[in-house]
C-alpha positions in Angstrom: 0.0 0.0 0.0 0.9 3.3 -0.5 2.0 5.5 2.4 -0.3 8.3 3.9 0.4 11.9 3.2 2.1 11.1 0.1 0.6 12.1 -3.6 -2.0 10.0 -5.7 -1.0 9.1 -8.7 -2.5 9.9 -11.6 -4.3 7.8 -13.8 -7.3 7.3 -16.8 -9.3 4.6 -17.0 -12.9 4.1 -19.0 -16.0 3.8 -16.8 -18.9 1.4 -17.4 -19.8 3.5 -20.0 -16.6 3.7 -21.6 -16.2 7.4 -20.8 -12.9 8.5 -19.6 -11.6 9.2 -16.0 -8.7 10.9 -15.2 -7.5 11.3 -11.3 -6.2 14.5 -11.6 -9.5 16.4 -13.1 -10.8 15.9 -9.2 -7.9 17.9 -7.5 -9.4 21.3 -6.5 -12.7 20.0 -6.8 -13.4 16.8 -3.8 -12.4 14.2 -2.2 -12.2 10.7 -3.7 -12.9 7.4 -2.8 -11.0 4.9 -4.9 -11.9 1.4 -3.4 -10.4 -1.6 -5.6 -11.8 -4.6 -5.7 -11.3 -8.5 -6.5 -14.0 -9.3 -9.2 -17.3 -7.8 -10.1 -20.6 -10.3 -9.3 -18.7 -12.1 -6.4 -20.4 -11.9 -3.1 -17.7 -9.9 -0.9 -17.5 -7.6 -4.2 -21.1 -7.3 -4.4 -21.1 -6.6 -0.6 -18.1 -4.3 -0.6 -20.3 -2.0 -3.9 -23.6 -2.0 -2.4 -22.0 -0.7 1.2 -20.7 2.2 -0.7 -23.9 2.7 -2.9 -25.7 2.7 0.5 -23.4 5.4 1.9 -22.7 7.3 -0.9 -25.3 10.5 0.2 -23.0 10.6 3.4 -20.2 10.6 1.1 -21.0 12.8 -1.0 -22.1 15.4 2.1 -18.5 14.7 3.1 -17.6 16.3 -0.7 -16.6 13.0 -1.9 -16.5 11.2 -5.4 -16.5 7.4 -5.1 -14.2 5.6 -7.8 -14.2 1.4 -7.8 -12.0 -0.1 -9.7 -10.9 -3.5 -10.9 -9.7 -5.7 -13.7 -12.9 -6.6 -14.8 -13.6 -5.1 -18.6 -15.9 -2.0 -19.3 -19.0 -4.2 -19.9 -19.1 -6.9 -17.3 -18.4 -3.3 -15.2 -21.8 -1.8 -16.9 -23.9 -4.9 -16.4 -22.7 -4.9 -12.5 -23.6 -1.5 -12.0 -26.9 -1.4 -13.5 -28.4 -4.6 -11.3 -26.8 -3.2 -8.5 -27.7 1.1 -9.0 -24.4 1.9 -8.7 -24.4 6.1 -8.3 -21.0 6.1 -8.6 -18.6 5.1 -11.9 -16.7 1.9 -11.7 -13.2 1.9 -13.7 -12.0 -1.0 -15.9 -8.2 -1.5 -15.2 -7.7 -4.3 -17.7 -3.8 -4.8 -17.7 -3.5 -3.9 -13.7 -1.7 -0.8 -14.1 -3.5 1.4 -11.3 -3.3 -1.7 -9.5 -0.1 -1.9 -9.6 0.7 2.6 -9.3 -1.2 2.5 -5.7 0.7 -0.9 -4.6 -2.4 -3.1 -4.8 -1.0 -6.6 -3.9 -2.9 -10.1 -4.8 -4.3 -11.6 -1.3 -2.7 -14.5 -0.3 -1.2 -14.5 -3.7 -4.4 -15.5 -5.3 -7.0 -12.8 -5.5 -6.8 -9.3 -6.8 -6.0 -7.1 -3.5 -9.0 -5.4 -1.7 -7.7 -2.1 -0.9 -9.2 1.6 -0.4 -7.9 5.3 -0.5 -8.8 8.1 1.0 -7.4 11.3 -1.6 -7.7 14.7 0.2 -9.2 18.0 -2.6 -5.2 18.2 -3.3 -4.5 14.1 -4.3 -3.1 13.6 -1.3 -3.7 10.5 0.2 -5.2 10.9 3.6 -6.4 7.4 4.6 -5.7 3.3 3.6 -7.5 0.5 4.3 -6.8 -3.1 3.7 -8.8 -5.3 4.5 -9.8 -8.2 2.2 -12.9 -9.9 4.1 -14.8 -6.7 5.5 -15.9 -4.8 3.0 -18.1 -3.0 4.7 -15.1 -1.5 7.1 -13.9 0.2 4.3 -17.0 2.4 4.4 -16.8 3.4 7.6 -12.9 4.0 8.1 -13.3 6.0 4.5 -16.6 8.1 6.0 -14.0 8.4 9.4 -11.2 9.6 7.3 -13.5 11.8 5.5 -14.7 13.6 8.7 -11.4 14.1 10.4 -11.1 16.0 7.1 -13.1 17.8 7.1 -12.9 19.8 10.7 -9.3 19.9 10.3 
């Protein structure tokens, strides 16, 4: 994982709608939320994106954008967000690269790392959490991080 208080880096991915998403065009603007995650449709996945759909108004009144990402392609990313509501853009990282940039490592050498970061208005990260089983602990330490935030 990357260390706290150290810069973002930037990166552009396609959405689930194939539009283009660049880190960088949030700085000055809002937090962000970039949670990545295993596999779209597997049960701690679907957990771990319906935990931050469901807390996504209190994100967003912490002025946060919510960004998950994972390997998964642009259209198994569309199809998961639209049976799911998603209000927030999932980003297809095909070849791992992002992965890789924010030191996203496999769990238990098998799985695709389950990792979140908390990026201050100036992509600065602020917050980590790692935490491959609870999903829904990343949620709340991201919505913690947020708040410290925000009276600091």
């Amino acid at each position: 994982m990357l260390e706290v208080g150290t810069p973002a880096p930037d990166f552009e991915l396609l959405d689930q709608d194939g539009v283009s998403v660049r880190l960088s065009a949030f700085r000055g603007q809002s937090n962000v939320v970039i949670f990545f995650y295993p596999k779209d449709n597997t049960l701690v996945c679907t957990l771990e994106v319906c935990a931050f759909r469901d807390a996504h108004p209190t994100l967003m009144d912490q002025d946060a954008v919510v960004l998950g990402i994972s390997n998964d392609p642009v259209g198994s990313h569309h199809a998961f967000s639209h049976k799911w509501n998603l209000p927030y853009q999932l980003l297809s990282d095909p070849d791992g690269a992002v992965r890789k940039a924010f030191d996203v490592h496999r769990t238990f050498g098998l799985f695709a790392g389950r990792v979140t970061y908390i990026i201050d208005r100036e992509g600065f990260i602020r917050g980590a959490v790692n935490d491959p089983w609870r999903a829904s602990h990343h949620v709340r330490e991201a919505l913690d991080v947020l708040k410290v935030q925000s009276t600091s």
